[in-house]
C-alpha positions as CSV (number, residue, x, y, z in Angstrom):
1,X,151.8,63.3,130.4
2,X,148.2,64.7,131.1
3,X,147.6,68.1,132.4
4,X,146.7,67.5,136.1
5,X,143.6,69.4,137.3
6,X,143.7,71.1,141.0
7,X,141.4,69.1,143.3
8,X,140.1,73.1,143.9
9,X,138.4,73.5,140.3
10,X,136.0,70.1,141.2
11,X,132.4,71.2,141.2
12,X,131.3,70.5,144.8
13,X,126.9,69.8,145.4
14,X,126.9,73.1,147.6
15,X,129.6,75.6,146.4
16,X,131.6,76.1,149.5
17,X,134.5,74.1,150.8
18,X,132.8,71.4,152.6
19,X,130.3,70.4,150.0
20,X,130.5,67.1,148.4
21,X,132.3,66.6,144.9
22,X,129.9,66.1,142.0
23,X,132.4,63.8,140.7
24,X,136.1,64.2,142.0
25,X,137.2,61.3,140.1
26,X,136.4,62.6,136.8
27,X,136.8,66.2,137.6
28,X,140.5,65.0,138.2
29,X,140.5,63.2,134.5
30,X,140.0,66.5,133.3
31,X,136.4,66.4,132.0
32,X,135.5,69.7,131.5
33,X,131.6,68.9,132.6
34,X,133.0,68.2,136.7
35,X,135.0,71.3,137.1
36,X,134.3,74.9,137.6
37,X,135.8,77.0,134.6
38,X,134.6,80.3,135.4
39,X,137.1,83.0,137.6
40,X,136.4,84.8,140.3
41,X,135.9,88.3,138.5
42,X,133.3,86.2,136.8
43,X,131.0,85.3,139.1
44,X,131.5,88.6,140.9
45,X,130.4,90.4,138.1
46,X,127.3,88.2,136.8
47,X,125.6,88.3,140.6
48,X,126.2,91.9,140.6
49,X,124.6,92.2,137.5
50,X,121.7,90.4,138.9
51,X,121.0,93.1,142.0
52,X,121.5,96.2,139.8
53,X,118.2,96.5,138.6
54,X,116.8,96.4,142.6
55,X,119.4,98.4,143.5
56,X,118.3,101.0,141.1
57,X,114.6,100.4,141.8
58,X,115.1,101.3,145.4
59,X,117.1,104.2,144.6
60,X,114.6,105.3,142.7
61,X,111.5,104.8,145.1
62,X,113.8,106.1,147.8
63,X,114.3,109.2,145.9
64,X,110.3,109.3,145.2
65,X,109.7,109.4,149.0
66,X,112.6,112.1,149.8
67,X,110.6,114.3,146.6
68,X,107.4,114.0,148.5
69,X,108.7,114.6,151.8
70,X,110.2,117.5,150.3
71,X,106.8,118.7,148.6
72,X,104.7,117.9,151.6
73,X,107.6,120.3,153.8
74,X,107.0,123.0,151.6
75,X,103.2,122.9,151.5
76,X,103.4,122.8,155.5
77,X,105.8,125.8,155.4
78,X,103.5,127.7,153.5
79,X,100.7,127.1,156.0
80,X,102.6,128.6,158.3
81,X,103.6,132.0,156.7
């Protein structure tokens, strides 16, 4: 008795549901090189771990331009008074 392996775990060309199976056959056979083995969590957290370094750079530059508006308010204030 083999241990049967859900047509859902075959590596597919494009990774979405109507891409074509790499190798469906031998995904099926259970060779570990045709099927996906990594969960959801994951994936989830390995691409999010990609975009946190440009989502902190653009907190950062946003935060550079809010200082300066800030600075450049204050100066104009003062130009008033």
């Amino acid at each position: 008795l083999e241990k049967a392996t859900p047509e859902a775990c075959c590596q597919r060309e494009l990774q979405s549901r109507e891409g074509m199976f790499v190798n469906k056959e031998a995904c099926l056979l259970g060779i570990e090189r045709f099927q996906n083995r990594q969960g959801c969590y994951t994936v989830i957290l390995n691409s999010f771990e990609t975009y946190v370094y440009l989502a902190g750079a653009l907190a950062i530059g946003v935060l550079a331009i809010e200082l300066f508006a800030m600075i450049f308010a204050m100066c104009l204030f003062r130009g008033i008074q």
